[in-house]
C-alpha positions as CSV (number, residue, x, y, z in Angstrom):
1,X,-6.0,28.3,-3.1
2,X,-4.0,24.9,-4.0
3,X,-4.4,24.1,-7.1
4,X,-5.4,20.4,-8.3
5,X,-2.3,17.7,-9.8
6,X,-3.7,15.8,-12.8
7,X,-2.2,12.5,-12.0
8,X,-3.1,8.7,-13.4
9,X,-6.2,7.2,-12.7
10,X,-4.3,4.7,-11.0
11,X,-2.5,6.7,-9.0
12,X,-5.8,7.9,-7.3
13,X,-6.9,4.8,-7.3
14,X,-3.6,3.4,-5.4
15,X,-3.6,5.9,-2.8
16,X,-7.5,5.6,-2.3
17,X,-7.1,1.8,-1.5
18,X,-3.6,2.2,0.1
19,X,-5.6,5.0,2.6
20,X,-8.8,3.2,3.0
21,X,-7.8,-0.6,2.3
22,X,-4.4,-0.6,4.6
23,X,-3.8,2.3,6.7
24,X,-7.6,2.4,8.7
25,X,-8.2,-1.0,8.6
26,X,-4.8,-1.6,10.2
27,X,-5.2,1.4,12.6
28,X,-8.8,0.6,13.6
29,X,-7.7,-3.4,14.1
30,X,-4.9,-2.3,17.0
31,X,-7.1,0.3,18.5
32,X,-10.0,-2.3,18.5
33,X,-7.6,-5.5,19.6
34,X,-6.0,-3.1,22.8
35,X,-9.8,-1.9,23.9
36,X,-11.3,-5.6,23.6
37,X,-8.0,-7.0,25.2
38,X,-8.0,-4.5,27.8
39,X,-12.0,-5.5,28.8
40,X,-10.8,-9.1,28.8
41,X,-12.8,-10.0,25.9
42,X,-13.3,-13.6,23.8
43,X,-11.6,-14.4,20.8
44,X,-15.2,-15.1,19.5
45,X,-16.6,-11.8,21.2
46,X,-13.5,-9.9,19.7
47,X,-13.9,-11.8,16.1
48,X,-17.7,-11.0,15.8
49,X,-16.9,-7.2,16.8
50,X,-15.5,-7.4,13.3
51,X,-19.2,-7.5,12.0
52,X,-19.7,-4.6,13.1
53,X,-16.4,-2.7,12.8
54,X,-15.2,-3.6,9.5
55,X,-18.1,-2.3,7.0
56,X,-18.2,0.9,9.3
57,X,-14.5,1.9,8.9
58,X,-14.3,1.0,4.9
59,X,-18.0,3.0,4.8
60,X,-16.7,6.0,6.8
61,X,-12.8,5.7,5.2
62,X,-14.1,6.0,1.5
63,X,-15.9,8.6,2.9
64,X,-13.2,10.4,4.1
65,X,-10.8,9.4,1.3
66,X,-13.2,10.4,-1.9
67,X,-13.5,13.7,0.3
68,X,-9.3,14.2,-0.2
69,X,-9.2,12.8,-3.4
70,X,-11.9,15.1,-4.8
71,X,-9.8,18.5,-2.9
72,X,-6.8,17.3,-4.1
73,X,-6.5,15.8,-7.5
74,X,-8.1,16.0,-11.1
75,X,-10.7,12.9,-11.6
76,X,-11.7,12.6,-15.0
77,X,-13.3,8.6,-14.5
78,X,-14.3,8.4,-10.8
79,X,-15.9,4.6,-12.3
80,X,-12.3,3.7,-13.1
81,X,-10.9,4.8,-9.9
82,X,-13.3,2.3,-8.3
83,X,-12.5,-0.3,-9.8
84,X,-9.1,-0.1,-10.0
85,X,-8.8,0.6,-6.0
86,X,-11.3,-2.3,-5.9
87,X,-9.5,-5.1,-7.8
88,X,-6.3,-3.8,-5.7
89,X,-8.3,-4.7,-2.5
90,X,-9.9,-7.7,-4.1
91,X,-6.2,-9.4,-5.1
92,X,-3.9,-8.2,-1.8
93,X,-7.1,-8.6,0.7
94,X,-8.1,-12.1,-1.2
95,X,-4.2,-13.0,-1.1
96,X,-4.1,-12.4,2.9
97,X,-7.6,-14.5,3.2
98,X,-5.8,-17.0,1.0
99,X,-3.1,-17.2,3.9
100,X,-5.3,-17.0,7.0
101,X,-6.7,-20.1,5.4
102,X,-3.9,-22.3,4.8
103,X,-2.5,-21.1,7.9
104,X,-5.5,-22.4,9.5
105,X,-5.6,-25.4,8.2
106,X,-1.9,-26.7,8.7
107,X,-1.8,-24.7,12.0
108,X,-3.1,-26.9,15.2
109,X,-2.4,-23.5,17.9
110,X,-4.0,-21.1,15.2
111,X,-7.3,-20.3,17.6
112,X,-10.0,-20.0,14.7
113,X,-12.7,-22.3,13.6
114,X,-13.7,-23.3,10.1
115,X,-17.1,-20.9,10.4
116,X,-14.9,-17.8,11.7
117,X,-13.0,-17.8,8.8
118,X,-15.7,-18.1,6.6
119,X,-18.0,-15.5,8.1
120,X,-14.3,-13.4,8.0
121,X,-14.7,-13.8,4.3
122,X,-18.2,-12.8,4.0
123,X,-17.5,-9.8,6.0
124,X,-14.7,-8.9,4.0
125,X,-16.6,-9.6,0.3
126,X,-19.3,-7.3,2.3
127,X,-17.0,-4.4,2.8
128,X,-15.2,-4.3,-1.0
129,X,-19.1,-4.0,-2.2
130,X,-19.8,-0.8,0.2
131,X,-15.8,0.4,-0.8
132,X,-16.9,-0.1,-4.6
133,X,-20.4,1.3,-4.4
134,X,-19.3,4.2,-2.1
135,X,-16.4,5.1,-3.9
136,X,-18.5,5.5,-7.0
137,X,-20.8,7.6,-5.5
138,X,-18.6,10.2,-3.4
139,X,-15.4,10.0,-5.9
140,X,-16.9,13.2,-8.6
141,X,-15.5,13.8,-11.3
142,X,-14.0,17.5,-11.5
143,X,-12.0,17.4,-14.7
Protein backbone atom coordinates (compact mmCIF):
# COMPACT_ATOMS: atom_id res chain seq x y z
CA UNK A 1 0.00 0.00 0.00
CA UNK A 2 1.37 3.83 -0.77
CA UNK A 3 1.89 5.50 1.94
CA UNK A 4 0.52 9.15 2.50
CA UNK A 5 3.17 12.60 1.98
CA UNK A 6 2.47 15.09 4.76
CA UNK A 7 2.78 18.21 2.75
CA UNK A 8 1.59 22.05 3.41
CA UNK A 9 -1.86 22.91 3.58
CA UNK A 10 -1.26 25.00 0.76
CA UNK A 11 0.26 22.66 -1.32
CA UNK A 12 -3.10 20.62 -1.30
CA UNK A 13 -4.77 23.37 -1.58
CA UNK A 14 -2.69 24.57 -4.82
CA UNK A 15 -3.01 21.35 -6.57
CA UNK A 16 -6.81 21.01 -5.67
CA UNK A 17 -7.59 24.44 -7.39
CA UNK A 18 -4.78 24.01 -10.09
CA UNK A 19 -6.72 20.29 -10.87
CA UNK A 20 -10.26 21.54 -10.49
CA UNK A 21 -10.03 25.37 -11.14
CA UNK A 22 -7.60 25.14 -14.42
CA UNK A 23 -7.07 21.80 -15.87
CA UNK A 24 -11.22 20.64 -16.20
CA UNK A 25 -12.49 23.81 -16.69
CA UNK A 26 -10.09 24.35 -19.57
CA UNK A 27 -10.45 20.73 -20.83
CA UNK A 28 -14.29 20.73 -20.63
CA UNK A 29 -14.34 24.47 -22.39
CA UNK A 30 -12.54 22.90 -25.77
CA UNK A 31 -14.43 19.72 -25.62
CA UNK A 32 -17.63 21.76 -25.22
CA UNK A 33 -16.52 24.75 -27.84
CA UNK A 34 -15.59 21.76 -30.78
CA UNK A 35 -19.12 19.78 -30.02
CA UNK A 36 -21.25 23.12 -30.06
CA UNK A 37 -19.12 24.36 -33.07
CA UNK A 38 -19.35 21.27 -34.77
CA UNK A 39 -23.58 21.42 -34.38
CA UNK A 40 -23.29 24.89 -35.78
CA UNK A 41 -24.44 26.38 -32.58
CA UNK A 42 -25.03 30.42 -31.44
CA UNK A 43 -22.63 32.32 -29.58
CA UNK A 44 -25.72 32.90 -27.22
CA UNK A 45 -26.75 29.11 -27.43
CA UNK A 46 -22.97 28.14 -26.74
CA UNK A 47 -22.64 30.96 -23.82
CA UNK A 48 -25.85 29.89 -21.98
CA UNK A 49 -24.62 26.08 -22.28
CA UNK A 50 -22.14 27.46 -19.71
CA UNK A 51 -25.14 27.50 -17.21
CA UNK A 52 -25.34 24.35 -17.23
CA UNK A 53 -21.78 23.11 -17.74
CA UNK A 54 -19.80 25.16 -15.50
CA UNK A 55 -21.32 24.33 -11.86
CA UNK A 56 -21.51 20.53 -13.12
CA UNK A 57 -17.72 20.16 -13.84
CA UNK A 58 -16.40 22.33 -10.66
CA UNK A 59 -19.31 19.97 -8.61
CA UNK A 60 -18.11 16.67 -10.23
CA UNK A 61 -14.05 17.94 -10.29
CA UNK A 62 -14.00 18.67 -6.47
CA UNK A 63 -15.50 15.56 -6.39
CA UNK A 64 -12.95 13.79 -8.01
CA UNK A 65 -10.10 15.87 -6.72
CA UNK A 66 -11.09 15.70 -2.68
CA UNK A 67 -11.29 11.78 -3.78
CA UNK A 68 -7.16 12.07 -4.79
CA UNK A 69 -6.33 14.38 -2.29
CA UNK A 70 -7.85 12.31 0.57
CA UNK A 71 -5.71 8.75 -1.08
CA UNK A 72 -2.90 10.66 -1.48
CA UNK A 73 -1.87 13.10 1.11
CA UNK A 74 -2.07 13.83 4.97
CA UNK A 75 -5.04 16.61 5.69
CA UNK A 76 -4.89 17.81 9.03
CA UNK A 77 -7.48 21.16 8.17
CA UNK A 78 -9.62 20.09 5.22
CA UNK A 79 -11.49 23.93 6.22
CA UNK A 80 -8.08 25.54 5.34
CA UNK A 81 -7.65 23.66 2.27
CA UNK A 82 -10.94 25.28 1.13
CA UNK A 83 -10.30 28.23 1.54
CA UNK A 84 -7.05 28.54 0.49
CA UNK A 85 -7.95 26.74 -3.04
CA UNK A 86 -10.91 29.06 -2.85
CA UNK A 87 -9.31 32.53 -2.55
CA UNK A 88 -6.73 31.12 -5.30
CA UNK A 89 -9.83 30.72 -7.59
CA UNK A 90 -11.45 33.87 -6.31
CA UNK A 91 -8.13 36.20 -7.25
CA UNK A 92 -6.82 34.35 -10.73
CA UNK A 93 -10.61 33.60 -11.89
CA UNK A 94 -11.69 37.28 -10.64
CA UNK A 95 -8.43 38.61 -12.47
CA UNK A 96 -9.47 36.83 -15.92
CA UNK A 97 -13.29 38.31 -15.38
CA UNK A 98 -11.50 41.59 -14.65
CA UNK A 99 -9.98 41.20 -18.39
CA UNK A 100 -12.96 39.76 -20.20
CA UNK A 101 -14.47 43.02 -19.05
CA UNK A 102 -12.17 45.62 -20.05
CA UNK A 103 -11.61 43.72 -23.11
CA UNK A 104 -15.20 44.07 -23.70
CA UNK A 105 -15.55 47.25 -23.17
CA UNK A 106 -12.64 48.86 -25.32
CA UNK A 107 -13.18 45.97 -27.85
CA UNK A 108 -15.89 46.89 -30.76
CA UNK A 109 -15.28 42.91 -32.59
CA UNK A 110 -15.39 41.25 -28.99
CA UNK A 111 -19.03 39.37 -29.67
CA UNK A 112 -20.49 39.63 -26.01
CA UNK A 113 -23.15 41.81 -24.62
CA UNK A 114 -23.13 43.66 -21.33
CA UNK A 115 -25.78 40.88 -19.71
CA UNK A 116 -23.49 37.88 -20.98
CA UNK A 117 -20.78 38.99 -19.14
CA UNK A 118 -22.65 39.62 -16.24
CA UNK A 119 -24.69 36.40 -16.07
CA UNK A 120 -20.68 34.99 -16.84
CA UNK A 121 -19.99 36.40 -13.51
CA UNK A 122 -22.82 35.13 -11.64
CA UNK A 123 -22.14 31.79 -12.98
CA UNK A 124 -18.79 31.90 -12.03
CA UNK A 125 -19.46 33.39 -8.22
CA UNK A 126 -22.04 30.31 -8.42
CA UNK A 127 -19.44 27.70 -9.00
CA UNK A 128 -16.50 29.00 -6.24
CA UNK A 129 -19.61 28.62 -3.66
CA UNK A 130 -20.34 24.79 -4.75
CA UNK A 131 -16.13 24.44 -5.10
CA UNK A 132 -15.96 25.87 -1.44
CA UNK A 133 -18.90 24.15 0.09
CA UNK A 134 -18.00 20.80 -1.70
CA UNK A 135 -14.52 20.91 -0.97
CA UNK A 136 -15.43 21.21 2.71
CA UNK A 137 -17.50 18.42 2.70
CA UNK A 138 -15.54 15.63 0.65
CA UNK A 139 -11.89 16.99 1.63
CA UNK A 140 -11.67 14.61 5.34
CA UNK A 141 -9.35 15.04 7.46
CA UNK A 142 -7.03 11.85 7.91
CA UNK A 143 -4.16 13.13 9.95
Amino acid sequence: MKSKRIVASWRIAFAHWFLVGLILPLLTSIIVSITLRLLQVSFYISSASDLIVTPLVFWFGTIYSAYSINKSYVVSDNVEIARLSTYILLIVGGGGRVYSFLYGLFSSTYPATSYMIALNDIVFIFSAIIFYFASKKYIVINA
